[in-house]
C-alpha positions in Angstrom: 123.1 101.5 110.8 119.5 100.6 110.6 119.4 96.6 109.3 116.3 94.5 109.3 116.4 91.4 111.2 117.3 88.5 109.2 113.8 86.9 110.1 112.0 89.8 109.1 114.5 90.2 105.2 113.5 86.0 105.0 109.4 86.8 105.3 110.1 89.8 103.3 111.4 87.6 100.7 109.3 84.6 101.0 106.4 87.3 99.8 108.1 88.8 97.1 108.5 85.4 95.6 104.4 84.8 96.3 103.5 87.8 95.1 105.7 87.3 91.7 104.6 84.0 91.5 101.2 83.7 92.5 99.5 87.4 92.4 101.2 88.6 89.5 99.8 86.4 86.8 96.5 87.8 88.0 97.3 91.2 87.2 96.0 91.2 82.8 92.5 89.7 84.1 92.4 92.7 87.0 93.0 95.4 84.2 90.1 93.7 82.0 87.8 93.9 84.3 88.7 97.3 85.3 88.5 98.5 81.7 85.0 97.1 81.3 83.8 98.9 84.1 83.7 95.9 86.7 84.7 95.4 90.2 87.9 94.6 90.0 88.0 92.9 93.1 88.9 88.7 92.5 86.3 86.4 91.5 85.7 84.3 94.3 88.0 81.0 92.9 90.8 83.3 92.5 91.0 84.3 95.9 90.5 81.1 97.1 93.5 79.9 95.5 95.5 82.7 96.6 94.1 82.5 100.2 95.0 78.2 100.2 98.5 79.2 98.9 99.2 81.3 101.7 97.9 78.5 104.1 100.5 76.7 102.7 103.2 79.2 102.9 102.1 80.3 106.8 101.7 83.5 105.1 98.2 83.4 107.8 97.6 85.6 110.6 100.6 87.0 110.7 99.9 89.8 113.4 96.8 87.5 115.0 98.1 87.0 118.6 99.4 83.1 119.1 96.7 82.3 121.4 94.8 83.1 118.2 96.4 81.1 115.9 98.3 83.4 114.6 102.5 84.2 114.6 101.9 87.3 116.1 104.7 89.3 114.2 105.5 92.9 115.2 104.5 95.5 112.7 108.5 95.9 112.1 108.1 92.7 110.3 104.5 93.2 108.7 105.9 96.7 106.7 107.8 94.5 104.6 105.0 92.8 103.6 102.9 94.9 102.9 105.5 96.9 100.6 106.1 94.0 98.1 101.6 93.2 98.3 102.0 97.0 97.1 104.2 95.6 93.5 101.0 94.5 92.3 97.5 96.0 91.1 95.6 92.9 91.9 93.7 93.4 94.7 94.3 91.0 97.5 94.9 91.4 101.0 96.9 88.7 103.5 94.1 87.7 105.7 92.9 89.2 108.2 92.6 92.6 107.5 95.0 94.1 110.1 92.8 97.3 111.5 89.8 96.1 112.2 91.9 92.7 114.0 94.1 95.4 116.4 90.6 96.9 117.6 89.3 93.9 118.2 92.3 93.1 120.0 92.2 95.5 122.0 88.7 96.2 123.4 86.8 92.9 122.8 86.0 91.2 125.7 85.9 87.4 126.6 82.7 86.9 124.9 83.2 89.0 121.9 86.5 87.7 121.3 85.4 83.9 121.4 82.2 85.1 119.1 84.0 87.3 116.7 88.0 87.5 116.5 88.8 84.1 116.6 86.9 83.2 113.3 88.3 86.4 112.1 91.6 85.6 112.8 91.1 82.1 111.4 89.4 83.4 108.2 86.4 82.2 108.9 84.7 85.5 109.1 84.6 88.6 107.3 84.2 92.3 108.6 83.9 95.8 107.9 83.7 98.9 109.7 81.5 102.4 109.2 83.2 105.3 110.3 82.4 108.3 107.6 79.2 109.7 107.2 77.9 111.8 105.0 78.1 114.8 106.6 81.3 113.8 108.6 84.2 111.9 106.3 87.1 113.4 107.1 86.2 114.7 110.7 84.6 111.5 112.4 84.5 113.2 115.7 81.6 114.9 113.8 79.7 111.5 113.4 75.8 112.3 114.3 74.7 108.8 113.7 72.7 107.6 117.3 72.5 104.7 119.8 69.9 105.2 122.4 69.5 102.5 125.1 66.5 100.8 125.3 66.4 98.2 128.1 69.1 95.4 127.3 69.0 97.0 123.9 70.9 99.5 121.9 68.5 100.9 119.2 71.0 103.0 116.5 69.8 105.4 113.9 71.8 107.3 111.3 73.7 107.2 108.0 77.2 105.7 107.4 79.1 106.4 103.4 82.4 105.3 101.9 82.3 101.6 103.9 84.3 99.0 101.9 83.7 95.1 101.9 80.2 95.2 103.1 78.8 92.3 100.9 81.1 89.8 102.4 81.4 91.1 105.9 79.5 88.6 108.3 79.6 91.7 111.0 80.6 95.4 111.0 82.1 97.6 113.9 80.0 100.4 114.0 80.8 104.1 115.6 77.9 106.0 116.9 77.6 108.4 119.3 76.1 107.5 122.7 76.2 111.1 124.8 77.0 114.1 124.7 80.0 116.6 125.5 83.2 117.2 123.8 83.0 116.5 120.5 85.8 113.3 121.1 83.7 111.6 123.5 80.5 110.1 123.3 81.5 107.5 120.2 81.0 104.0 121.4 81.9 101.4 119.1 79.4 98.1 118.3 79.1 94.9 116.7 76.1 95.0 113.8 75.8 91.5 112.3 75.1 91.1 109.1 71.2 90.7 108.7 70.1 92.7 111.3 66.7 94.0 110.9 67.2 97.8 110.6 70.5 97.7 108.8 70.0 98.5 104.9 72.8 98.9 102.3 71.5 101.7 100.6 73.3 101.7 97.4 76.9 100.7 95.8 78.8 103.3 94.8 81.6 102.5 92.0 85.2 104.1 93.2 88.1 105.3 90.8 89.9 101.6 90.0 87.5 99.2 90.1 86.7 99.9 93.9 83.4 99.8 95.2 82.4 101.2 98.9 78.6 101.4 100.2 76.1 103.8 101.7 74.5 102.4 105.1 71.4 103.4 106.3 70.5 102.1 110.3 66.5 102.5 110.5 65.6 101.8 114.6 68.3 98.7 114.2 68.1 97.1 117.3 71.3 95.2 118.8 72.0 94.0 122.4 73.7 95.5 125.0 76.2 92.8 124.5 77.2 94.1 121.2 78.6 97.1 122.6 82.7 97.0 121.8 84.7 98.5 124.5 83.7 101.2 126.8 80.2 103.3 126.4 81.6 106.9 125.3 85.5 105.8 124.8 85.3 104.3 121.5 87.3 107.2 119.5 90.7 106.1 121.0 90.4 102.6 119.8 89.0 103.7 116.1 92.6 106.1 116.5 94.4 102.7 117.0 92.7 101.1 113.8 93.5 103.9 111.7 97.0 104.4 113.0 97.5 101.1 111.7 96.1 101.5 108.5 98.2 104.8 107.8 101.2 102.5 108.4 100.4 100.2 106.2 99.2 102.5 103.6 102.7 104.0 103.4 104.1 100.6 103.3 102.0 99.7 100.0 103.1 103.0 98.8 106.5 102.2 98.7 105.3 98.9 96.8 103.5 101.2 94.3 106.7 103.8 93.9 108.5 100.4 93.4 106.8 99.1 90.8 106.6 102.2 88.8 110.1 102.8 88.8 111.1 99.6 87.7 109.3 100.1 84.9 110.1 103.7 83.7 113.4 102.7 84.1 113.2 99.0 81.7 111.1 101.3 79.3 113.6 104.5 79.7 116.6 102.0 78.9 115.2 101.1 75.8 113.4 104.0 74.2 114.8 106.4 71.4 113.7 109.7 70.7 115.6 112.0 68.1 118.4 109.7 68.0 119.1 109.4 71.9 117.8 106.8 74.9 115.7 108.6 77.7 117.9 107.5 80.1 120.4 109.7 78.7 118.1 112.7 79.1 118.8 114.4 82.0 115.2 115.4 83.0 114.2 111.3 83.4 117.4 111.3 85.2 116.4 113.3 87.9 112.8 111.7 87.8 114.9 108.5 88.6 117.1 110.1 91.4 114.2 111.7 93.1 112.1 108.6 93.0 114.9 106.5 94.6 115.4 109.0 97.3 112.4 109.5 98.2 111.3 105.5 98.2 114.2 105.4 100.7 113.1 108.3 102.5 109.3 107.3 103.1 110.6 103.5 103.9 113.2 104.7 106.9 109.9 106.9 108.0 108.0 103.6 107.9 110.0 101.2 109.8 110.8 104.2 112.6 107.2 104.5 112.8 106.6 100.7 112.9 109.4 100.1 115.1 108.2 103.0 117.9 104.5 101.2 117.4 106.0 98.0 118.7 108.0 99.9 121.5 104.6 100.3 122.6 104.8 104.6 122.0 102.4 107.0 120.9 102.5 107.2 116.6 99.8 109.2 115.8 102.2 111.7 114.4 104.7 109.9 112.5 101.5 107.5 111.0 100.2 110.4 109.8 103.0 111.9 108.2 104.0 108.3 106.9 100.1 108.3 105.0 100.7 111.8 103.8 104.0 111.5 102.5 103.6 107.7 100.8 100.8 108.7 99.3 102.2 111.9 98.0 105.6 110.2 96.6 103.7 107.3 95.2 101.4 109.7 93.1 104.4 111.7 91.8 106.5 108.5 90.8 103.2 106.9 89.1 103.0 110.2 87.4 106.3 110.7 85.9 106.6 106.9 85.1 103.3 107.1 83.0 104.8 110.3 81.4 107.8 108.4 80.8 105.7 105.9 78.9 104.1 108.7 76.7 100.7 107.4 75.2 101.2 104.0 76.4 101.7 105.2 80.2 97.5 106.2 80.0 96.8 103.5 78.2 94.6 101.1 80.5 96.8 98.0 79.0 98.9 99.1 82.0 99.0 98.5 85.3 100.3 102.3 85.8 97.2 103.9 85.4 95.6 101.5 88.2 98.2 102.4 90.9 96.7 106.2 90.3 93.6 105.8 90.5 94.4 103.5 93.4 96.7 106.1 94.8 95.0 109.2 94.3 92.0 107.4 96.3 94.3 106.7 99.7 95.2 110.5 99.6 91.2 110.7 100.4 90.5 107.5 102.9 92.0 107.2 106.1 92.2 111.2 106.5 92.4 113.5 103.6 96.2 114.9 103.2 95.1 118.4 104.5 93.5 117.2 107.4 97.1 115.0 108.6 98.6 118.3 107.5 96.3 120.1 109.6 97.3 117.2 112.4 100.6 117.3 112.8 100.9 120.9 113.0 98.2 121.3 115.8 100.6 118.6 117.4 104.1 120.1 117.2 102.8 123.6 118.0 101.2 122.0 120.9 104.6 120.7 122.4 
């Protein structure tokens, strides 16, 4: 019988109660800005408060190594998180943002990691990473942005799209290609601060929810060779690792999502008449119900088998990607019947509904488009 260890049920917990608590409250303000066209990212004294409470709750670095400062959980323990963070439309994340602090992790070296992860483990700094291009989203390995070495330097040219949190990243891993060959090697990953002469942010471009993501454009932007992350011409492996993380934690939000819409289609389906009987009497919401619970159950056993292998130290590029296809598919089906559910009131932007789809329907996108994990995993299980 698979059971969560009772540490892992007590952080789970201790979250749920912040994020009903704390985050929640947050939520009417998030729809208002998102319904006048804003960002509907926090203003800058509401995250504050949110990132002092978790201070005080040692909700901190929770996968940052201890030498770090962190309590270096496993991702076993992390998934819960990240499925009750999912319960809620207001957009905060539990600091640091886990990708980018795995890569780091594990191809920083001694100077980089004293210059760069410790602040970002400790909060101190901020960073983003520019994978996509705009001839080259969902197929990276077709990136044609350039470093050339110049001396001690690295000179890089190109065009990078679709890069979230650029305004408040202090430094951005970059992926570039370095040499030729096959088509996998050749990306080397670097370290572009912020203010580097040659790196312009083109323009913002407003997402479906409130998001907003950025179009880079590196004009002879010259970093030293120190900047370099990793190995010259093995940087696609450890961009793999980052994403493989994110595609576990984007099924774990998903489960949040397909929670939090199901709780409410059934309060609302309790409660609502038409022609003289309850919709939870009706036997198609029935079945919307039954389906939603299995597969919430389902996609969170696919989760925690992922996670758990992860730990175990295995290969989960596989079940990460079938976790990211299959949260985000359940989540945008459970979303849609609960807004259905809800009638007029379910598109109404008074809701918090119609922000998990938009939300949603952009994670089928980001981190790999469904077809292309589809396209994936087959390659892979033919292949064996």
């Amino acid at each position: 019988m698979f059971e969560l260890p009772e540490e892992h049920r007590m952080l789970q917990d201790l979250v749920a109660k912040f994020i009903d608590r704390d985050v929640m409250p947050l939520e009417k303000a998030t729809l208002e800005r998102e319904m006048s066209g804003q960002k509907s990212s926090l203003p800058p004294e509401d995250e504050a408060k949110l990132l002092a409470r978790c201070k005080d709750l040692g909700l901190w670095g929770l996968d940052v190594p201890e030498e770090y400062g962190g309590a270096n959980l496993p991702y076993a323990a992390l998934m819960g998180v990240y499925e009750e963070q999912g319960r809620t439309c207001v957009p905060f994340t539990f600091p640091p943002d886990s990708p980018n602090l795995h890569m780091l992790i594990a191809v920083a070296n001694d100077e980089q990691k004293k210059k760069y992860l410790e602040p970002y483990a400790s909060g101190e700094a901020h960073s983003a990473i520019a994978i996509s291009e705009p001839g080259a989203g969902g197929d990276p390995a077709g990136m044609a942005t350039r470093a050339v070495k110049d001396g001690d330097d690295w000179v890089i040219n190109g065009r990078k799209i679709w890069v979230s949190r650029v305004p408040a990243a202090d430094f951005m891993i970059l992926m570039a290609r370095t040499g030729e060959g096959k088509r996998h090697e050749g990306i080397t990953a670097f370290i572009v601060e912020r203010g580097t002469k040659g790196f312009i942010i083109e323009r913002e471009i407003p997402m479906l929810g409130g998001q907003r993501t950025y179009e880079l454009v590196f004009e002879d932007c010259r970093i030293p060779a120190s900047q370099l992350l990793g190995t010259e011409g093995k940087g696609f492996a450890p961009m793999q690792l980052r994403l493989t993380v994110r595609r576990l934690q984007i099924g774990a939000w998903c489960i949040g999502i397909s929670r939090r819409a199901l709780d409410m289609m059934i309060e609302h389906v309790k409660q609502r008449v038409t022609f003289g009987q309850r919709l939870a009497d009706r036997q198609a919401i029935q079945w919307w119900v039954a389906d939603a619970a299995m597969k919430i159950h389902a996609c969170r056993l696919m989760v925690y088998d992922a996670a758990t292998k992860a730990d175990a130290g295995k290969d989960v590029r596989t079940e990460a990607s079938m976790v990211k296809l299959y949260g985000t598919e359940m989540a945008t089906e459970i979303v849609d019947h609960a807004m259905q559910a809800f009638g007029a009131m379910g598109v109404a932007k008074e809701l918090p509904l119609q922000l998990f789809a938009q939300k949603v329907r952009t994670m089928r996108v980001y981190e790999g488009p469904s077809e292309v994990h589809r396209m994936a995993i087959a390659r892979r299980i033919i292949g064996k």
